[in-house]
Structure formats: C-alpha cells, structure tokens
C-alpha positions in Angstrom: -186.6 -61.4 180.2 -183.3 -60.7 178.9 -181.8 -57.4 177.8 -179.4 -56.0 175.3 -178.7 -52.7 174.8 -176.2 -52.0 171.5 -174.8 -48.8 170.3 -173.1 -48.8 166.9 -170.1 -49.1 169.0 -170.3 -51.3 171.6 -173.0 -53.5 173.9 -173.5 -51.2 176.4 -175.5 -53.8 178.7 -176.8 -57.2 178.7 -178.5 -58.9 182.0 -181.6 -60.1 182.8 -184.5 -57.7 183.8 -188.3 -57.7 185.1 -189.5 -54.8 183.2 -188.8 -52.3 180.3 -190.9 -48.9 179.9 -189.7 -46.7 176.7 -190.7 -43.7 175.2 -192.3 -44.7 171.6 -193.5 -42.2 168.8 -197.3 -42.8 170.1 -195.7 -42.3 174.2 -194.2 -44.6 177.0 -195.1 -48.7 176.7 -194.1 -50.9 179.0 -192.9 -54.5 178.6 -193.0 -57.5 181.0 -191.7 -61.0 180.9 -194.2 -63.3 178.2 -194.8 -59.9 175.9 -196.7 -60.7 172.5 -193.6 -59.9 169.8 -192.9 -56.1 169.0 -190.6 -53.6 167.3 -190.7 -49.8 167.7 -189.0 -46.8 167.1 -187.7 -44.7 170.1 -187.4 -41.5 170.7 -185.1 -39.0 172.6 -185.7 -40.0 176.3 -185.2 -42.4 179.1 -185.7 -45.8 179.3 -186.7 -47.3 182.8 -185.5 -50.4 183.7 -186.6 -52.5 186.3 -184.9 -55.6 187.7 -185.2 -57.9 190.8 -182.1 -58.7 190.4 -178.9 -56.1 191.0 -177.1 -54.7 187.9 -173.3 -54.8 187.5 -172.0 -52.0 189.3 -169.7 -51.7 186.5 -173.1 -50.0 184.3 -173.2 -47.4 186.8 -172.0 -44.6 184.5 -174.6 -45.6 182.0 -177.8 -45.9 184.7 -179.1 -43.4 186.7 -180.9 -45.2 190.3 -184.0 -43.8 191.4 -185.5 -46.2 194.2 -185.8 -49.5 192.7 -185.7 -48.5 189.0 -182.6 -48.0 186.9 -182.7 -45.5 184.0 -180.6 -44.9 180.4 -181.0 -42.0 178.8 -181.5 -42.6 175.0 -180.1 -39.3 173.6 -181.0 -39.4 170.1 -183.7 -42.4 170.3 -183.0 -45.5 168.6 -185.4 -49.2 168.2 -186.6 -51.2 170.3 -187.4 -55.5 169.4 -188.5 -58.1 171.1 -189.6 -61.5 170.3 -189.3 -65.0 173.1 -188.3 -62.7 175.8 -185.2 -61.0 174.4 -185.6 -57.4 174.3 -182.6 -55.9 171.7 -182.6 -51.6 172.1 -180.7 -50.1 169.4 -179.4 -47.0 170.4 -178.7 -44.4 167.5 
C-alpha cells in the first residue's frame, strides 16, 4: 500500500509500505495491504511502520529503526484515512 504522511507544513514521507499500526481513540489497529476503507482520529503516540522495502535514508531523522519496523512519533495525534490502498496520516 502506499503512504503519505502530511503535516500542515510539509509531506513529511511518501513510499510504499506493508503495514501500518496506529494508536486510535479505542487503542492500536493495524492496517495491511486490501483494508476495507477507514478514517480515524489519532492520538499522541507512535506510529509503526513496516515495509519490505528500504526507506529513503534521507527520513532517518523522522523514523526511529527498531529491527525491521520503522517508527514516527505523532506528538500531538492527528487522522488517519484510507481508501484503495492509499493510507493519508494527517499529523496535527
């Protein structure tokens, strides 16, 4: 699935990735490629990222690696939608 992360800003990533888990009012979901349509409110947290394929190095000050997972930290939460597999995260 593809993956846009936006602040009011900038795009702060875009790239192609295997799975999304975020932190929702009602807890974490995760998200895979073929997901039935969905938008959802974030919270303050991190969002876990995981992708088969190898991020630009140039995110590196926006991802934290752990193993095989990348992470952003969504400071003040922000909305997640996704609909044909495009995931869009607003950040606030």
């Amino acid at each position: 699935m593809f993956l846009e992360i936006v602040s009011p800003d900038a795009q702060l990533f875009e790239g192609k990735v295997d799975s999304i888990t975020a932190p929702g009012e009602a807890g974490f979901f995760q998200v895979l490629n073929n997901h039935a349509p969905i938008v959802s409110t974030l919270i303050k947290g991190k969002i876990k990222i995981d992708s088969s394929e190898s991020l630009n190095k140039d995110f590196g000050l926006i991802f934290e690696k752990v193993g095989n997972s990348f992470y952003f930290n969504l400071p003040n939460g922000g909305t997640f939608q996704m609909n044909n597999n495009r995931v869009i995260i607003f950040v606030d």
